[in-house]
KELUM-266385 format. One record per residue (C-alpha): residue in one letter; chain; y, x, z. Coordinates in steps of 0.001 Angstrom, whole numbers, plus 500000, padded with zeros to 6 digits. Each point is the difference from the previous one (the first is absolute). Layout:
N
LUMPA   residuo   cadena        Y        X        Z
LUMPA         A        A        Y        X        Z
...
//
This chain:
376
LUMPA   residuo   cadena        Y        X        Z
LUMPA         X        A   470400   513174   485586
LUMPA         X        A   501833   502319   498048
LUMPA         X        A   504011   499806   499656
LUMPA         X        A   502548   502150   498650
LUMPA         X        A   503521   499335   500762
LUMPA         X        A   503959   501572   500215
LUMPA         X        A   500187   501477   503919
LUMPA         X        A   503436   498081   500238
LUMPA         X        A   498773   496817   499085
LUMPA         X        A   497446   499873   502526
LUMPA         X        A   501943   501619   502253
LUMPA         X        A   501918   497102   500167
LUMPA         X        A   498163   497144   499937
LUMPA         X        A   497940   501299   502854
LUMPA         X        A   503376   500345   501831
LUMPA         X        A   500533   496406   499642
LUMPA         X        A   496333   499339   500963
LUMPA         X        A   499402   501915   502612
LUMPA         X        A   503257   497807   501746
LUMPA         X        A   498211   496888   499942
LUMPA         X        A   496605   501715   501832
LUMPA         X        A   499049   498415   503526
LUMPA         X        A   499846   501910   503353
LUMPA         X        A   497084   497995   501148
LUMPA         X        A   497873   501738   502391
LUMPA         X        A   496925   497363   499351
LUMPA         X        A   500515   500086   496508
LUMPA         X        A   500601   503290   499084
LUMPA         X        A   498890   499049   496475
LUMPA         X        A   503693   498817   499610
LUMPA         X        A   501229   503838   500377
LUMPA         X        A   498639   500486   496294
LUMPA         X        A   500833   499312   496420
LUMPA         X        A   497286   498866   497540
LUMPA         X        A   500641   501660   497011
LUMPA         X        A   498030   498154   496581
LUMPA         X        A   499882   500976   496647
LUMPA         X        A   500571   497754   497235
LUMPA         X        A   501489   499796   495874
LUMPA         X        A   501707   503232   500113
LUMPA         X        A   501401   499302   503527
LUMPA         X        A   499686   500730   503581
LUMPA         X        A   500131   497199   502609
LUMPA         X        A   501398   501131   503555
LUMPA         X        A   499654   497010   502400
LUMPA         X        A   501091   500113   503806
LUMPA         X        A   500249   497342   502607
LUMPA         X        A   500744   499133   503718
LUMPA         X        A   498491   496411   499472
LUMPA         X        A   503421   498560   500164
LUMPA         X        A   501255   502096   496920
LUMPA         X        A   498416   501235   497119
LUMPA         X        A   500991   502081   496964
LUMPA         X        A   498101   500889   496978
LUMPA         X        A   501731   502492   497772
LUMPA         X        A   498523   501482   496811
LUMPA         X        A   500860   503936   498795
LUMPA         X        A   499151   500353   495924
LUMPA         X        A   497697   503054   498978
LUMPA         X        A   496901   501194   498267
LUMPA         X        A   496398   498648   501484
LUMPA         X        A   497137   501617   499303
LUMPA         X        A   497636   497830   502375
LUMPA         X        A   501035   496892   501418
LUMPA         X        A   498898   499563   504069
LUMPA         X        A   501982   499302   503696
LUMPA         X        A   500743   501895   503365
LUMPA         X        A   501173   499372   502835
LUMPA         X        A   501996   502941   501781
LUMPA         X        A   502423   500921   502545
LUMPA         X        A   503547   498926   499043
LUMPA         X        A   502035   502275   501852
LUMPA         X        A   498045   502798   499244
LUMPA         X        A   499827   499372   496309
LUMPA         X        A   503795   499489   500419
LUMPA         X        A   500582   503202   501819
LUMPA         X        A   497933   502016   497519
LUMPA         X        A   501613   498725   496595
LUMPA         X        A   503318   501064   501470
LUMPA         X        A   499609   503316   500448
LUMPA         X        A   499157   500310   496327
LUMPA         X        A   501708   501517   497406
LUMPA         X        A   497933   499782   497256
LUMPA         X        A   501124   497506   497191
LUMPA         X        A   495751   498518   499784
LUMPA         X        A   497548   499468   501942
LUMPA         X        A   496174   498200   499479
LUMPA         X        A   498411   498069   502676
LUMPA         X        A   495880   499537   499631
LUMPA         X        A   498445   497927   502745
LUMPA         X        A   495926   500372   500624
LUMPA         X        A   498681   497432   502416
LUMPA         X        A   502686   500053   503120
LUMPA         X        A   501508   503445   499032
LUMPA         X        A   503486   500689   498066
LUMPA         X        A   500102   503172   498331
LUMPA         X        A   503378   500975   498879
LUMPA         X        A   500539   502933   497980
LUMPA         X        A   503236   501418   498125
LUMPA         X        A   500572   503569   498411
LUMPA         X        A   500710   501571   503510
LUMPA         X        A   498372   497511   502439
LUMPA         X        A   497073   498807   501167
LUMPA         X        A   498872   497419   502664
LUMPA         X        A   497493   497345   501036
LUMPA         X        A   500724   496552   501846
LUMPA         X        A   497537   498509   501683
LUMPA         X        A   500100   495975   500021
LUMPA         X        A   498498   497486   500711
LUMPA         X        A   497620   497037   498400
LUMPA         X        A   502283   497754   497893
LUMPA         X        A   498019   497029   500682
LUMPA         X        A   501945   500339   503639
LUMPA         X        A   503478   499750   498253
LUMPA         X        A   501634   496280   500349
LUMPA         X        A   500918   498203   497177
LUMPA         X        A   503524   499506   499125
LUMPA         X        A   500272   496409   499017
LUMPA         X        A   501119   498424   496398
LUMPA         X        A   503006   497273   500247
LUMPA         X        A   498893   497891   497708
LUMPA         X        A   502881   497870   499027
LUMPA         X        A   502364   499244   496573
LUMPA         X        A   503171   499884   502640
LUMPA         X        A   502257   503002   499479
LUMPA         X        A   503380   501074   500474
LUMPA         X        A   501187   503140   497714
LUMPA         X        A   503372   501707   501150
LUMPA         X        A   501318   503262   498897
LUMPA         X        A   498557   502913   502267
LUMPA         X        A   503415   501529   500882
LUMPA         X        A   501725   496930   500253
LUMPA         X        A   497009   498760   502834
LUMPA         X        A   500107   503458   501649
LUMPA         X        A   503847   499389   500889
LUMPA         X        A   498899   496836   501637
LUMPA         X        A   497636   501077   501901
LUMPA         X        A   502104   503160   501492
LUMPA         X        A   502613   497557   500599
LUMPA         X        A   498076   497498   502219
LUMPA         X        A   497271   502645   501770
LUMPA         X        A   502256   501777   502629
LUMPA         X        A   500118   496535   501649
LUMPA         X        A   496383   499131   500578
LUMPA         X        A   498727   501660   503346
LUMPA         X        A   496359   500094   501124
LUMPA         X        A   500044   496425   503105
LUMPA         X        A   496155   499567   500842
LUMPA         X        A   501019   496381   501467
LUMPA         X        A   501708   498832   496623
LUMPA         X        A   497960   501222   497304
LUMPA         X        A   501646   497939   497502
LUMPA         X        A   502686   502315   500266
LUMPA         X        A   498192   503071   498634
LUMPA         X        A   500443   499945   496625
LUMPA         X        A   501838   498793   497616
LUMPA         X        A   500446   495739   499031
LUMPA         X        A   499860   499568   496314
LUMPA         X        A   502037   496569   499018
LUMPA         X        A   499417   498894   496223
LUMPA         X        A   502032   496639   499608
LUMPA         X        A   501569   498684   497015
LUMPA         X        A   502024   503024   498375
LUMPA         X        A   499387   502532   502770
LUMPA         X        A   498112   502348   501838
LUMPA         X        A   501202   500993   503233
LUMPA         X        A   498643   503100   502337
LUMPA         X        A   500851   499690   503675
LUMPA         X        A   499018   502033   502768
LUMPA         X        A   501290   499276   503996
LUMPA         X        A   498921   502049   503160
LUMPA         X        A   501909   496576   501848
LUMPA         X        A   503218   502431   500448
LUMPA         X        A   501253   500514   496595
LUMPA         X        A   498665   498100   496603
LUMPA         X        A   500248   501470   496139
LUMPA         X        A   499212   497716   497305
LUMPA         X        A   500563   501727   496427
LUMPA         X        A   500026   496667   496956
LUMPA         X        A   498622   500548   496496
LUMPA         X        A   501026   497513   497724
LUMPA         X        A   497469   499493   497275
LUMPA         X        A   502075   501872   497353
LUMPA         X        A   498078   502877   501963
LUMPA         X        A   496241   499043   500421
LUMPA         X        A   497621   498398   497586
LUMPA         X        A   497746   497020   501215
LUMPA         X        A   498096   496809   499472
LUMPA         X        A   499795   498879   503141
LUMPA         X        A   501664   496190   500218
LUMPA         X        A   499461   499508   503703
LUMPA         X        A   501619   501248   503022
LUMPA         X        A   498486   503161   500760
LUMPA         X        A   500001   501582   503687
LUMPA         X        A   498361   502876   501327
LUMPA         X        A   500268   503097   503064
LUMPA         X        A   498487   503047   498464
LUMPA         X        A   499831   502654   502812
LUMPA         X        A   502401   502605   500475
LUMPA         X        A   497184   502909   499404
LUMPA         X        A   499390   498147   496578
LUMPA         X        A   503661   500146   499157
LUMPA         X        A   500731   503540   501013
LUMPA         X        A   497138   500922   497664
LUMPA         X        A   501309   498803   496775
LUMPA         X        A   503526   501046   501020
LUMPA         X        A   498039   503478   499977
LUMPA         X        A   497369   499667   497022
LUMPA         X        A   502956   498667   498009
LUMPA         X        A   502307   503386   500776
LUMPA         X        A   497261   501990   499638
LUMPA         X        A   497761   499149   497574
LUMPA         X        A   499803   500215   496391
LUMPA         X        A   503046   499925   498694
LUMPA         X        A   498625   498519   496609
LUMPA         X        A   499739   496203   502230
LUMPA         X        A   502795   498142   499432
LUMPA         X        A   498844   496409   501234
LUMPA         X        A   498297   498781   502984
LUMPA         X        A   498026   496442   499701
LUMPA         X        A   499426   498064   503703
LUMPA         X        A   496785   497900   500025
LUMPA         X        A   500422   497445   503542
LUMPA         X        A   497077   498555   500676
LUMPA         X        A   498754   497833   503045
LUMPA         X        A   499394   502950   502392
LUMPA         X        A   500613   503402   497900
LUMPA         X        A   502783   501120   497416
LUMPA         X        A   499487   502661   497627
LUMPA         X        A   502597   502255   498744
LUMPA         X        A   499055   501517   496749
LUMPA         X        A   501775   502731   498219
LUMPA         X        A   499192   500560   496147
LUMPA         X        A   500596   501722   497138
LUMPA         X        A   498418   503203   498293
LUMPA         X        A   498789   500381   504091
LUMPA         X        A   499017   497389   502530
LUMPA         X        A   500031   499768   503369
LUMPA         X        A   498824   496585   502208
LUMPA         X        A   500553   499208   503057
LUMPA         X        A   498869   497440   501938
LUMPA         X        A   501105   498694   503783
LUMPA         X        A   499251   497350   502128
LUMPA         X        A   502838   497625   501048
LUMPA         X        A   501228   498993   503325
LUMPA         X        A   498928   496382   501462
LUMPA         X        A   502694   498171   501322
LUMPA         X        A   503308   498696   499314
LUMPA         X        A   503200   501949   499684
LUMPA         X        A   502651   498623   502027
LUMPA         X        A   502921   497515   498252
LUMPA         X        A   502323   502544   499748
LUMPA         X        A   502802   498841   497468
LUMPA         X        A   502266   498842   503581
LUMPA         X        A   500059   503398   501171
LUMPA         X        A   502262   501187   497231
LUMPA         X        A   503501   499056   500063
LUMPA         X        A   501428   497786   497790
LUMPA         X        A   503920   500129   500894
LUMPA         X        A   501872   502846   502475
LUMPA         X        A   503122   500069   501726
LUMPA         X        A   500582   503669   499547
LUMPA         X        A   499455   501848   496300
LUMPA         X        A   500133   503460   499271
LUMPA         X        A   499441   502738   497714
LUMPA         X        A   498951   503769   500630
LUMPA         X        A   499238   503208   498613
LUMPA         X        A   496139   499938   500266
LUMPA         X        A   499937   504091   500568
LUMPA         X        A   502880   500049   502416
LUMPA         X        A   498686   497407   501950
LUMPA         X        A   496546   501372   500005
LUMPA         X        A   501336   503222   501171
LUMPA         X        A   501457   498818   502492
LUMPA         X        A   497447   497931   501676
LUMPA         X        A   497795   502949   499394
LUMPA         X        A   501911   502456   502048
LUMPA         X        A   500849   496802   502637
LUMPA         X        A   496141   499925   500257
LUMPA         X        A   499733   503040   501787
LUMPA         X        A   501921   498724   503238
LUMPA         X        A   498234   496498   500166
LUMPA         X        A   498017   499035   502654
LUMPA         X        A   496268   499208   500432
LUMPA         X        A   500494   496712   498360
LUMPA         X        A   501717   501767   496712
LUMPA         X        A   502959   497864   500435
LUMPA         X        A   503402   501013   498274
LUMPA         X        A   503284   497826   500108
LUMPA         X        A   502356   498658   497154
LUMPA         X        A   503127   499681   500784
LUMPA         X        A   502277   497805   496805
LUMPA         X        A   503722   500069   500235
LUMPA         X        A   500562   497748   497439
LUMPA         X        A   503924   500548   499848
LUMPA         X        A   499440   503661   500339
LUMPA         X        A   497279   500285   496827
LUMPA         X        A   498325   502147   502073
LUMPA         X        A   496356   499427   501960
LUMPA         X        A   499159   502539   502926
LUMPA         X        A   495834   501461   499882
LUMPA         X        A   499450   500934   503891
LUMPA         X        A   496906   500667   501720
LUMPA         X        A   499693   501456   503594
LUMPA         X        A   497258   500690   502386
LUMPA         X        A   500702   501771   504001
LUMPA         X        A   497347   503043   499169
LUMPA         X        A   501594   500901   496157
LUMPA         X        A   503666   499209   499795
LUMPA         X        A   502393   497705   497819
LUMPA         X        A   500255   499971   496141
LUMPA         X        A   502630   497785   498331
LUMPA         X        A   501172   499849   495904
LUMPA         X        A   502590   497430   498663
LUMPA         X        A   499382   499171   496190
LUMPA         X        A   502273   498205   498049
LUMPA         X        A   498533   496847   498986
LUMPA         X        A   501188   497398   497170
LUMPA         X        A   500442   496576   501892
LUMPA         X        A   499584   496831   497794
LUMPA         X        A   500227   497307   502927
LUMPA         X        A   499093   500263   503626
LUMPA         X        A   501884   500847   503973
LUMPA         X        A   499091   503040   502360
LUMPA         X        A   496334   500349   501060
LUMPA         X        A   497817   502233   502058
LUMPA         X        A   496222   499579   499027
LUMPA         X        A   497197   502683   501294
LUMPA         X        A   496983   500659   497351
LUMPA         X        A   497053   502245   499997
LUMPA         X        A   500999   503198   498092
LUMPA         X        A   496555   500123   498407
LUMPA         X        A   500349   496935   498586
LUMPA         X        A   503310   500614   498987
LUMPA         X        A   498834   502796   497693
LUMPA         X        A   496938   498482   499127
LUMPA         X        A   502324   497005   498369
LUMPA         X        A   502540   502245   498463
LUMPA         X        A   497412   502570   498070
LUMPA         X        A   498118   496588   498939
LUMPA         X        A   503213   498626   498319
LUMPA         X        A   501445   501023   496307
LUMPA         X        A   503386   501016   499288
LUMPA         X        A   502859   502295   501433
LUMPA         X        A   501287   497476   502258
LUMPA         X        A   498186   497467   502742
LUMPA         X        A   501521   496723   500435
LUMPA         X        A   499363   498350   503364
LUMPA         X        A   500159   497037   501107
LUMPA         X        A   500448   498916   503724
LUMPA         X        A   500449   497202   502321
LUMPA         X        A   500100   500448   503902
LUMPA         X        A   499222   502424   502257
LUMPA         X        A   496114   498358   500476
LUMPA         X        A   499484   498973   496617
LUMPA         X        A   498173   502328   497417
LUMPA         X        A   501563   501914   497192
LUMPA         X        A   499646   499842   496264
LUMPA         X        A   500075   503412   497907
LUMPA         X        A   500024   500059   496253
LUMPA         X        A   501087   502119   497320
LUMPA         X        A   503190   499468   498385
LUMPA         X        A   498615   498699   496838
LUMPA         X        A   496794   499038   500700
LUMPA         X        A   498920   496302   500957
LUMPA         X        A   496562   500535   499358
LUMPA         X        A   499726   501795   503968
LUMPA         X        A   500793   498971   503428
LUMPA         X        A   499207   501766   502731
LUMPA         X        A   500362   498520   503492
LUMPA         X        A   500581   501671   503275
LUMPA         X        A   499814   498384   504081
LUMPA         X        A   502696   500918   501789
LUMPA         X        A   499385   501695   503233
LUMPA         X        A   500597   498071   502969
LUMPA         X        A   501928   502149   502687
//
């Protein structure tokens, strides 16, 4: 093999390979990154046997051929480079990378060890916009956590019914669901669609879709019975495919509120500000107060703990309907919901002191995001 390519090209595609490698002690063949040869382009593939990604880098080939090498090694080297080209020749199970200034040999391993990263074979697709998906998925991701006794919670559930696609992620104490309607996405599926892809999957294309080539405007989604593929194309392309989680995301559409006794609407910054600086004074369990004077327009941020003191704000608020309530939240999650909504203002919704609230942005029905209360 015998490849000649643009150092910042490879540079980052290896980036986004190197990610996806395993940290398997008995399989230490999953630390690597087969790199094949083929029509003018270079084929980087990386897996953990959950997630795979196959990325291709254009450039000159004098030979065509495979190697398997070290990931983060290969990674480490390209960036310290500074040249603008580099040319990669691979004889046997050795890399030999050479540039004007730099020289240096890889030593690999036999390709026949590397798995294979499986085709989804299947006409079922659904195109969206890459930007428009990437806002999605940062919008519903801060609420999935990591539970090893519910893994249907640790990803993301894909709902394709009728005219919408919905993204929802839960951690069982607060719930984002983000709705595309299908003026936004492209597909021919006719049934209900439902799938959990996991939250490593989804953090991944978040990431391959702000950082790689800037030239891929649209992502395609391939569900099939087991795996999904997410491909991005255009002059580059870069596949990846995932397993999906077995088992059945919970009926969640109860959970969010459907009327409130108390409405109101906020600054987004000011609030978040003050929660923030509230944060530093809660206790162990994170746990800040909310304090609504309806009459007053006013609603009092407080958080104190015995071993760091008292903090207390008062915001003026905008109230639409609702009586005096005091309702405790996790500031975390507090944030979490207010960076994940659009707009300058947050409009929330609440009930009692035990029932969970309902953030949104001020002109945006397309997110909820729903917080537990904390019980005190």
């Amino acid at each position: 093999m015998k490849f000649l390519s643009l150092v910042d090209n490879l540079r980052k595609a290896i980036n986004l390979a190197e990610r996806i490698t395993g940290k398997n002690l008995t399989l230490p063949v999953l630390s690597n990154v087969l790199l094949a040869t083929s029509k003018n382009e270079l084929h980087i593939l990386a897996t953990d046997l959950e997630l795979g990604i196959e990325l291709s880098v254009a450039g000159k080939i004098d030979d065509e051929g495979q190697v398997v090498i070290p990931a983060k090694t290969f990674s480490d080297f390209l960036n310290t480079l500074t040249e603008e080209k580099i040319t990669l020749e691979a004889d046997k199970q050795t890399l030999k990378v050479h540039s004007d200034n730099y020289e240096a040999t890889f030593q690999g391993i036999n390709p026949e060890d590397f798995p294979i990263i499986p085709e989804v074979k299947t006409d079922k697709y659904i195109e969206i916009d890459k930007n428009l998906f990437r806002e999605a998925i940062s919008q519903v991701l801060p609420s999935i956590g990591y539970i090893t006794t519910k893994p249907e919670l640790n990803g993301i559930y894909f709902r394709l019914d009728k005219n919408t696609l919905k993204l929802v992620g839960t951690d069982s104490f607060r719930l984002a669901e983000k709705t595309l309607t299908d003026d936004n996405f492209k597909t021919n599926i006719k049934n209900p669609l439902e799938m959990i892809v996991p939250l490593k999957t989804m953090q991944e294309v978040n990431r391959i879709s702000q950082e790689g080539p800037e030239d891929i405007s649209l992502i395609t989604i391939y569900p099939d019975v087991n795996q999904v593929q997410f491909l991005f194309k255009n002059n580059s392309e870069i596949r990846l495919v995932s397993r999906l989680i077995n088992g059945r995301f919970p009926e969640y559409s109860s959970i969010i509120p459907t009327a409130s006794e108390i409405k109101l609407s906020i600054t987004k910054k000011e609030l978040a500000d003050a929660v923030r600086v509230a944060g530093l004074f809660c206790g162990k369990i994170n746990d800040i107060k909310f304090t609504l004077k309806t009459n007053q327009k006013k609603i009092i941020i407080e958080a104190q703990d015995p071993s760091r003191g008292k903090s207390q704000n008062t915001l003026p608020v905008n109230v639409t309907k609702g009586t005096d309530l005091e309702i405790s939240f996790n500031y975390r999650f507090v944030l979490d919901g207010l960076n994940s909504i659009r707009g300058e203002h947050a409009i929330i919704s609440l009930n009692k002191e035990n029932n969970p609230g309902l953030f949104q942005g001020e002109n945006d029905t397309s997110f909820v995001y729903v917080l537990m209360p904390i019980k005190i």
